[in-house]
C-alpha positions in Angstrom: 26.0 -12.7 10.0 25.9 -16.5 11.0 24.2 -18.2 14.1 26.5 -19.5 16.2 25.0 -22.4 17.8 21.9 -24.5 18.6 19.1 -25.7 16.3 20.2 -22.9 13.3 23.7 -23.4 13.8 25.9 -22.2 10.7 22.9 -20.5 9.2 23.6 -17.0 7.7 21.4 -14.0 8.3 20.9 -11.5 5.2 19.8 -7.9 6.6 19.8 -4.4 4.4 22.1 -1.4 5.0 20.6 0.5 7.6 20.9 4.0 9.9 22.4 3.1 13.4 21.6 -1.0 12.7 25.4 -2.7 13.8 24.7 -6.1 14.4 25.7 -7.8 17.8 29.4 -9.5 16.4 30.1 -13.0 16.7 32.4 -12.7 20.2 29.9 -11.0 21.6 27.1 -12.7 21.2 29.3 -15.8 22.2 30.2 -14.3 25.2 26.6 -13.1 26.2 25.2 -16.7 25.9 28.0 -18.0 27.9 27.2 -15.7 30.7 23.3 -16.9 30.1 23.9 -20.7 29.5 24.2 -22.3 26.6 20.3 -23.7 26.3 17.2 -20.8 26.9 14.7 -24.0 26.9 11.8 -22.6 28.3 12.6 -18.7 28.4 10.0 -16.1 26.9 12.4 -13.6 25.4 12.2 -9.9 23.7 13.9 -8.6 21.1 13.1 -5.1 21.7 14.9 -3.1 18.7 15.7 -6.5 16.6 17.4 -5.2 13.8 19.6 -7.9 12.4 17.3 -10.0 14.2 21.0 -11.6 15.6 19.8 -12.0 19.1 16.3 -13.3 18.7 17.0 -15.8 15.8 20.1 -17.0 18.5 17.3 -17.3 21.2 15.2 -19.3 19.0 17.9 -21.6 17.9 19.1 -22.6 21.7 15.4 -23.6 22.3 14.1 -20.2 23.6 10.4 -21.2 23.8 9.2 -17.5 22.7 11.0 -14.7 20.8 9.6 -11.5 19.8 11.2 -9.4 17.8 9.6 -5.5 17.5 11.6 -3.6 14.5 10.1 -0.4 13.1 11.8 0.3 10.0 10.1 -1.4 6.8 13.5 -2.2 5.1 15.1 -4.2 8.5 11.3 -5.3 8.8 11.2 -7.2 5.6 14.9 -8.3 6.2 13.6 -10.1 9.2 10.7 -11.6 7.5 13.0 -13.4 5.0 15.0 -14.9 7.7 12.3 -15.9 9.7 11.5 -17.8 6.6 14.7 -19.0 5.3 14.2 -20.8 8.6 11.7 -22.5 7.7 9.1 -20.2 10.0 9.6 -21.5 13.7 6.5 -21.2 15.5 8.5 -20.1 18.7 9.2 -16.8 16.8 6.9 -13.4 16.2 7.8 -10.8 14.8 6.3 -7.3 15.4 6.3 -3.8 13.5 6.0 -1.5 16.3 7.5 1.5 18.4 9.5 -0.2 21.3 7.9 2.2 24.0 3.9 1.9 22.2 5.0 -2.2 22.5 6.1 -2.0 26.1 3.1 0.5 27.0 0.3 -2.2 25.4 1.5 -5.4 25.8 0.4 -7.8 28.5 3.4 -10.4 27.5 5.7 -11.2 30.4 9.6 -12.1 29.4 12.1 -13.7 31.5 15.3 -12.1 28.9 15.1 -8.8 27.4 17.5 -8.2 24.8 18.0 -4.0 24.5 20.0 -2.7 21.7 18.4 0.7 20.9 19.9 3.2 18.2 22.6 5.0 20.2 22.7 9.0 21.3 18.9 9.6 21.4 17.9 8.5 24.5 16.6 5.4 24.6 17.9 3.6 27.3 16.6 6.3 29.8 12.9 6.6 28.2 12.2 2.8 28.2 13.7 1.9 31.6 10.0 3.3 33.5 8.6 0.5 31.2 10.6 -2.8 32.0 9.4 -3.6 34.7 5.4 -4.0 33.4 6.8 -6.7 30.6 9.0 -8.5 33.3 8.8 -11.4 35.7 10.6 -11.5 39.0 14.1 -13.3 37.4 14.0 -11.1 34.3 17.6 -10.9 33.1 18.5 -7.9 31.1 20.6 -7.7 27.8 21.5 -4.0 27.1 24.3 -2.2 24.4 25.1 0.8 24.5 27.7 3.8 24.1 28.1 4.0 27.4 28.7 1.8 30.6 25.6 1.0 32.6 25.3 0.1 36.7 21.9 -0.1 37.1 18.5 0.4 35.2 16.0 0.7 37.7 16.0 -2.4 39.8 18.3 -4.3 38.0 22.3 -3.9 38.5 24.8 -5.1 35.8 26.5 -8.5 37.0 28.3 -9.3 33.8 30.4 -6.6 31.7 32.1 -6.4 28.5 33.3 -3.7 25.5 34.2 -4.6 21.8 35.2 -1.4 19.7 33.2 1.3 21.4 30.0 -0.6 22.3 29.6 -1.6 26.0 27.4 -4.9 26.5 25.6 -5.4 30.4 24.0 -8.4 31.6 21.6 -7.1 34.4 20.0 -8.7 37.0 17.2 -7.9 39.6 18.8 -6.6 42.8 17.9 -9.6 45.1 19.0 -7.9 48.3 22.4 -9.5 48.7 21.7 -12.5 46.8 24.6 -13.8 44.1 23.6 -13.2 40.7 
C-alpha cells in the first residue's frame, strides 16, 4: 500500500495478513481527502482501529499536526511500528496498543478528524457512537466504513458518500442546525 500524497508521498506501507484488516484502497482514500482538503495542517486526528495504519500515516504526511493510531492485535501492532519507522519516526505520530472503546473511555485527547474503520458484523459502530462525542471538539469531522450505509451517528449526519466493492465510506459532520457542511 503506497501514500498517496504529501510529505510521504510514494512511500509503501508493509502490514501482515490479518482477520477482517482490508486496507482503505487508493481511490478511496483519494476521494476522502478530496472531500477533506488536500492539507490537515493543524488537525489532531484518530486512527481509531489503524490497521494498515493507511489513514493515519496519510494524515501525518499532509501535515496533520497529531495522529494516533490505537491497534490491538500484536502482529498489525508491530506492522505499524516498522512503518512508523521506515519513516523515519515523525514526532506528529503515536501509536497506541489498546481497546478502541477502553481508549475512548480514558482519554482526555480531543480530535478534530476521527477516522472509524472497525472489523465489520460485530457491532462496533453502534457500541462506540455513545463515546465520540467525549474525544471530539465542536467541528469534529467523522470518517466511518462500514458494510452498511450510515445517515447519522449521534449528532453527526453523513454529507459526503461513496461505495467501492461492498464497503460504504461516510464523511460526517456535526448537525449545525441548517448550516452547509
Amino acid at each position: 500500500m503506497r501514500i498517496i500524497a504529501g510529505d510521504f508521498r510514494r512511500r509503501v506501507l508493509k502490514f501482515p495478513d490479518s482477520e477482517g484488516l482490508r486496507p482503505t484502497p487508493d481511490r478511496v482514500r483519494e476521494t476522502l481527502f478530496n472531500w477533506l482538503g488536500q492539507e490537515l495542517d493543524g488537525l489532531h486526528c484518530l486512527d481509531l482501529f489503524a490497521g494498515s495504519g493507511a489513514l493515519g500515516f496519510e494524515a501525518a504526511s499532509r501535515r496533520a499536526a497529531r495522529v494516533v493510531m490505537v491497534e490491538q492485535a500484536p502482529k498489525v501492532l508491530a506492522a505499524l511500528h516498522e512503518n512508523h519507522e521506515m519513516l523515519q519516526k515523525p514526532a506528529t505520530i503515536s501509536i497506541v496498543r489498546a481497546d478502541a472503546i477502553q481508549y475512548l473511555a480514558s482519554t482526555k485527547a480531543k480530535f478534530d478528524l476521527i477516522f472509524l474503520d472497525p472489523p465489520y458484523k460485530k457491532g462496533w459502530i453502534d457500541r462506540l457512537e455513545p463515546l465520540l462525542p467525549g474525544v471530539s471538539n465542536e467541528d469534529t469531522a467523522i470518517y466511518v466504513e462500514a458494510e452498511y450505509e450510515i445517515e447519522s451517528l449521534g449528532d453527526w449526519r453523513t454529507v459526503r458518500q461513496g461505495k467501492a466493492g461492498g464497503v460504504h465510506f461516510h464523511l460526517l459532520r456535526r448537525d449545525t442546525g441548517g448550516k452547509t457542511a
